[in-house]
Every structure is written in C-alpha cells, then in structure tokens.
N, C-alpha and C positions, 0 to 999 in steps of 0.2 A: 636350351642349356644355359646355366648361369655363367656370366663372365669370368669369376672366379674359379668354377670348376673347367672352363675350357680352356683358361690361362695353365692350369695343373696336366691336362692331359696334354697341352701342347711340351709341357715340360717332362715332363714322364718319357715322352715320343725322343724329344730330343736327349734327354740322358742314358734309356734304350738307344739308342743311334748311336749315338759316342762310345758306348761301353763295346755292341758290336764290334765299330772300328778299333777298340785298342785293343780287341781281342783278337782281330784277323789277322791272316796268316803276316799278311805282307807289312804290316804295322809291329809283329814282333820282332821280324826279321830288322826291318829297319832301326828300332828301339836297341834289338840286340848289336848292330854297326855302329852306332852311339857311344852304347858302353866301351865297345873295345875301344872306338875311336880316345873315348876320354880314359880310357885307364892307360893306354898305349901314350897320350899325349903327360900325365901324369910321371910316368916313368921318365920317358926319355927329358925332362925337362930335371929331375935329380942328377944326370949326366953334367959333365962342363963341356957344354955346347957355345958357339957362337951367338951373341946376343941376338944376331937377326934368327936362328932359329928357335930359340928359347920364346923368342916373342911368338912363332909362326907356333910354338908347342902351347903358350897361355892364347893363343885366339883360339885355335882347337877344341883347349878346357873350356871358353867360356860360349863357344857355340853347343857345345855337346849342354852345358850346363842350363843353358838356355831352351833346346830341347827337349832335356831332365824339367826345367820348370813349367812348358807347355803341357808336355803329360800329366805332372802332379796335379797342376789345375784341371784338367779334366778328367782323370781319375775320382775328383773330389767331388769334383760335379754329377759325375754319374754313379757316384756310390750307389745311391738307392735304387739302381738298376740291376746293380749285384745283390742286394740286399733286400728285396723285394717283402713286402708287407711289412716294414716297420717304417715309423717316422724318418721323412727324406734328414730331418737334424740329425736323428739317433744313427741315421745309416754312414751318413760322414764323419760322425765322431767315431762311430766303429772303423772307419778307413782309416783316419787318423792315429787312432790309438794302435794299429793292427801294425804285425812285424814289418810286413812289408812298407804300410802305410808310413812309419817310424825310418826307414831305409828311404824311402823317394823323398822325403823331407829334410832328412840328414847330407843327402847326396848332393843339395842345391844348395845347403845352409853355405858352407864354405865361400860359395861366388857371389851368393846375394848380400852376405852384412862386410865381408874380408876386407874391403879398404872404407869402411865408416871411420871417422875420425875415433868416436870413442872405446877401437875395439884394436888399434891398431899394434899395442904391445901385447896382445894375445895372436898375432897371427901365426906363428909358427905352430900352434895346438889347433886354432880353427882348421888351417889349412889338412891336418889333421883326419879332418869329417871328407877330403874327398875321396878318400879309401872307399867309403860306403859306397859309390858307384859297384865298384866289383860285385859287391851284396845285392845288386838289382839284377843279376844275369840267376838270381834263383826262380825268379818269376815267371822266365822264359825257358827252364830246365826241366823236365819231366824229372830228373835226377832227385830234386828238391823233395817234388809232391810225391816220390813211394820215401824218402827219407824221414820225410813229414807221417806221414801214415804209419811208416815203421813206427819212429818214435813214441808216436803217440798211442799205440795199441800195447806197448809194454812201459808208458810211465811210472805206472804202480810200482811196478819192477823195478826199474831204473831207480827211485825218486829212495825204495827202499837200500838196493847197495851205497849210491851216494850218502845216503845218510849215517850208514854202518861206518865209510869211511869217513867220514867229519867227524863222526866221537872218537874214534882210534887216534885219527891224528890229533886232534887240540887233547886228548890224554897224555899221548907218547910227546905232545912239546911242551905241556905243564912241565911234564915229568923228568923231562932230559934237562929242561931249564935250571929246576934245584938240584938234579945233580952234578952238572957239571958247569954250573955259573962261580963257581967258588975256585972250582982246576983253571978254567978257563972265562975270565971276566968279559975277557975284548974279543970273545968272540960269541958268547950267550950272555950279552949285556942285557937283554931283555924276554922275554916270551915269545914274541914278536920272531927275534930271532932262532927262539925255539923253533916253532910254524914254519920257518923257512926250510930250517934241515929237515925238518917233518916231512912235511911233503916234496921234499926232494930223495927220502929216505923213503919214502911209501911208493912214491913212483918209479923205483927203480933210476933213479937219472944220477946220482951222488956226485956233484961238480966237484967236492971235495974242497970247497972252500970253507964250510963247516962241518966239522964231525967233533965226536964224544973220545976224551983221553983217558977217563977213568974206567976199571974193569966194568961197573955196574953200568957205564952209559953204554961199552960194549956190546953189551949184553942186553938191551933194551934197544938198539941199533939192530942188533943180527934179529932181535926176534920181530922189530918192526917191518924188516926188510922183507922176510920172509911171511908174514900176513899181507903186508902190501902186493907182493907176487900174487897170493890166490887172491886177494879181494879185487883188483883190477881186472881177473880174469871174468869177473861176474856179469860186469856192463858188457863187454867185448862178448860173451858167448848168451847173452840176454839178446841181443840187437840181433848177433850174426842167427841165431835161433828165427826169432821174430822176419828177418828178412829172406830165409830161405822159406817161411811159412808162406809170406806174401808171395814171391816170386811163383809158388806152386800154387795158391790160389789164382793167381792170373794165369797159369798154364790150362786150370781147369776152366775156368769162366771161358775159355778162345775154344777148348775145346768141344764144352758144351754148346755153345754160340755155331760152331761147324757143325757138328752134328745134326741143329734142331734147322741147321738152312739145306 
C-alpha cells in the first residue's frame, strides 16, 4: 500500500473515531452540562455579585469556552466522517458554513479575541456572541430535528405567506407615510418609520407610540389590522398542519415496525 494512501486511511479511521465519540451518549450528555454550566455562569454574572464571585462566574465561562473550542476543533476535523464521499476540504467547509457549524464558532468567538488590544472598545457587542452558547443545546435536542423537518417539508408554503406579508406591509407603510407625514411630521418623519407602525399594526402588537390621526390613515390602520389577523394565521395553521402530519407519520412507522416484529 502507498504511504500516501495509508497516511489517508489512518486518517479516515481517526475522524470516524472522533465523530463516533462526539456522537455517544455520554459525550452529549456532558457537552449538554457545558452549556448549562456556561449559560447559568453568563447570567448570574449580569447580577451585582461580589467580585470574588463574578470572577469564580468568568472562570466557569472561560472553562466551558474552552471546552466549546476543543469540540469545534474536532468537530472540524471529523467533518468528513459526517460527510462521507465528498472532498475531506469541501466536507469542512460544509461544517463551517452549516447552522450549527456558524453557532460552535460564534459561541467561542466572544472568549477567544474579547481582550485583544485592538477590539477592546467593541467589547460590550462582542460579548454579545456568548448568547449563541444557548443555540448549541439544538444539537443535543430531538426537539430541534422534528422542527427542522417540519419546517422544511412546508417551506414552499411558508416562503409563499411571508412573502404575501412583506408586499402588504412596505405598501400599507409607503402609504401611511404620505398620508399622514404632513398631520404628523415628528412622528412619520420618514418611511422607515412608516415600516415601524406597519409591522407593529400587522402583527397585532400596537405599542401605540405610533398611529395614523387622519380619517383616511384610520382607515388604512383598521383594514391593515384586520388583514394582518388572517395572514398571520396562515404560517401558524401551515406548521401546526405539517406537525400534526409528522407526528402521525411517526405513530405509523412504530406501528408498522411492531407489527412486522
């Protein structure tokens, strides 16, 4: 066997072996103590705590972060274990690029550049990125993967309501804009602020720090309100539709599964 091809198979072996272990039971379980650990050390360090515990809450973050960054690296390394027959490069740029893959790298970003000298008047936004930790606990969630599948079995669906709603609304805030930017300057100064009360008038939420004073904004108000009502209901009974289909195909597949043993 050539050197070269028995360097690849040794490598193959070892990125199957690693993908294994970060898929076993007891590797997620611990991965999933991680995250609490660092989302729980996150929190409690927004409290006004004592300095000695705020420091014991940033060693917590920066252990858990640290075992966020030992995953990501072998995660990366065994892409092509997951990815099987395509180029080991193309399979980790698929990691990389991938939701999750975007989530284990965002989760670490905050601890690994956060005190570089030339980043240090952006820390309150970096710090920001360790939110994303929470977003790793979808990996470990069966929850995630029938949401995942719902989703994507009625995107057609979906992609077309969202879309119905995005021309309704930038119409109804053109429109509210020129009629009542003249009644009211300072508070439809712009379109901008059209799009605000729009979609605060489409979804139902009306904080009422923006509304229309003229009859005709009225009147383009009630009848937005009232298309927003039904068009909202579309995604909502699209999904709840689609998840009760799934749920009942999994009740058949266990039960054909019983039957045929």
């Amino acid at each position: 066997m050539p050197f070269k091809e028995k360097i690849e198979n040794q490598f193959r072996k070892k990125e199957q072996n690693i993908s294994q272990i970060l898929s076993a039971k007891w590797c997620r379980y611990f991965i999933g103590l991680i995250i609490f650990l660092g989302t729980s050390s996150i929190i409690l360090q927004s409290f006004d705590t004592d300095k000695e515990y705020n420091t014991s809450f940033q060693t917590i973050s920066f252990f858990c972060a640290f075992i966020f960054t030992i995953e990501y690296a072998l995660r990366l390394f065994s892409a092509p274990a997951d990815y099987p027959g395509i180029n080991p490069l193309k399979a980790r740029l698929i990691y990389i690029i991938s939701f999750m893959g975007i989530i284990d790298f965002f989760s670490i970003l905050p601890f690994t550049i956060i005190y570089h000298p030339t980043i240090r008047d952006y820390k309150e936004i970096i710090e920001l990125g360790k939110i994303f930790i929470i977003f790793k606990a979808f990996r470990y969630t069966t929850s995630y993967k029938v949401i995942k599948e719902v989703v994507s079995s009625v995107k057609y669906e979906l992609f077309v309501a969202f879309s119905m709603s995005t021309i309704i609304i930038s119409f109804c805030a053109i429109l509210m804009y020129y009629i009542e930017r003249e009644a009211q300057p300072d508070a439809f100064r712009n379109i901008g602020e059209g799009f605000w009360w729009a979609i605060i008038t489409f979804t139902s939420v009306g904080y009422g720090d923006i509304y229309p004073v003229t009859t005709l904004g009225k009147v383009l108000a009630s009848v937005m309100a009232t298309i927003g009502v039904m068009t909202l209901s579309l995604p909502t009974a699209i999904i709840s539709g689609s998840f009760v289909e799934y749920l009942q195909n999994q009740k058949n597949q266990k039960k054909k599964q019983v039957e045929n043993s």
